[in-house]
C-alpha positions, 0 to 999 in steps of 0.5 A, a space after each residue: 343692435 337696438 338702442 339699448 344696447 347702444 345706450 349700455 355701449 356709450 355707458 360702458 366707453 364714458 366710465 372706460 375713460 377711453 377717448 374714442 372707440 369705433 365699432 363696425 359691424 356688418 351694416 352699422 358703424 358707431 364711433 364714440 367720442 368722449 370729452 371733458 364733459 360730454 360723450 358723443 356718439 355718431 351711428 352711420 347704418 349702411 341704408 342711411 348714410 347719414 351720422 345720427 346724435 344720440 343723448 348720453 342720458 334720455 331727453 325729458 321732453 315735458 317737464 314743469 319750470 321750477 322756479 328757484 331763488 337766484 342767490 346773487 345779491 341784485 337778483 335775490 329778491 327776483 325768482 329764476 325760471 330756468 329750462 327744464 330740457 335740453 334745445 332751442 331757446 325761442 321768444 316767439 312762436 314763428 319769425 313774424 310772431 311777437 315774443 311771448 313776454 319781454 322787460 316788463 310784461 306781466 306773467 300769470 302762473 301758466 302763461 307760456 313765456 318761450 318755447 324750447 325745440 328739442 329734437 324737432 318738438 317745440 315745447 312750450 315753456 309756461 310760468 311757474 309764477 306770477 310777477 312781472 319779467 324784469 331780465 330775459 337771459 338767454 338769446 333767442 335762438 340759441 342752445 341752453 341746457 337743462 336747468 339753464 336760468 332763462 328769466 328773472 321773475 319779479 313775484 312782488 
């Protein structure tokens, strides 16, 4: 079974509105759960014995940050970096690294302000504008989703 087939399989269950189905074939088995919100898939092949997570929707792994204006009444002047893939948010390129930008460093367009690990890549995540960083909003080390705000940006 290629990863085609797999893919239309995990379409297929997610608009069934079925919650669960099992496939087992010869040498591969394949569970697929689905929720409120996304759709799991677990693929244990008889060599490996290891359960595999497979996205529901392919994973753009360089995509540019689109800065966009935060419409809440405080931050309406700042602009918004958000993530452009699904991973890992960092604030540093290694543990005993400093943190690409914090409150109040000053960012050109193209200065790399995180990186974001998706699928053991680390992607660097760079700036779409110059200004200075006023609020950080992600954790580091923690998941964000696809265009999940991360920094607000003051351009003035």
């Amino acid at each position: 079974m290629d990863i085609k087939e797999i893919q239309n399989l995990i379409k297929f269950v997610a608009k069934s509105g079925a919650s669960e189905v099992k496939l087992e074939m010869e040498d591969i088995k394949i569970t697929i759960k689905t929720g409120s919100e996304k759709t799991e898939t677990t693929i244990v092949q008889a060599a490996q014995m290891a359960p595999i997570q497979q996205p529901v929707a392919p994973v753009v792994t360089e995509a540019p940050v689109a800065p966009v204006v935060n419409n809440t009444d405080d931050d309406a002047k700042y602009i918004t970096i958000k993530s452009p893939i699904i991973g890992t948010f960092y604030r540093k390129s290694a543990p005993d690294k400093p943190s690409f930008v914090e409150v109040g460093t000053k960012v050109n367009a193209g200065d790399t302000v995180c990186i974001i690990e998706a699928m053991k890549l680390f992607n660097e995540i760079e700036s779409e504008v110059s200004g200075k960083i006023v609020k950080v909003l992600v954790d580091d080390s923690s998941p964000v989703e696809f265009d999940q705000p991360l920094f607000l940006v003051d351009p003035s």
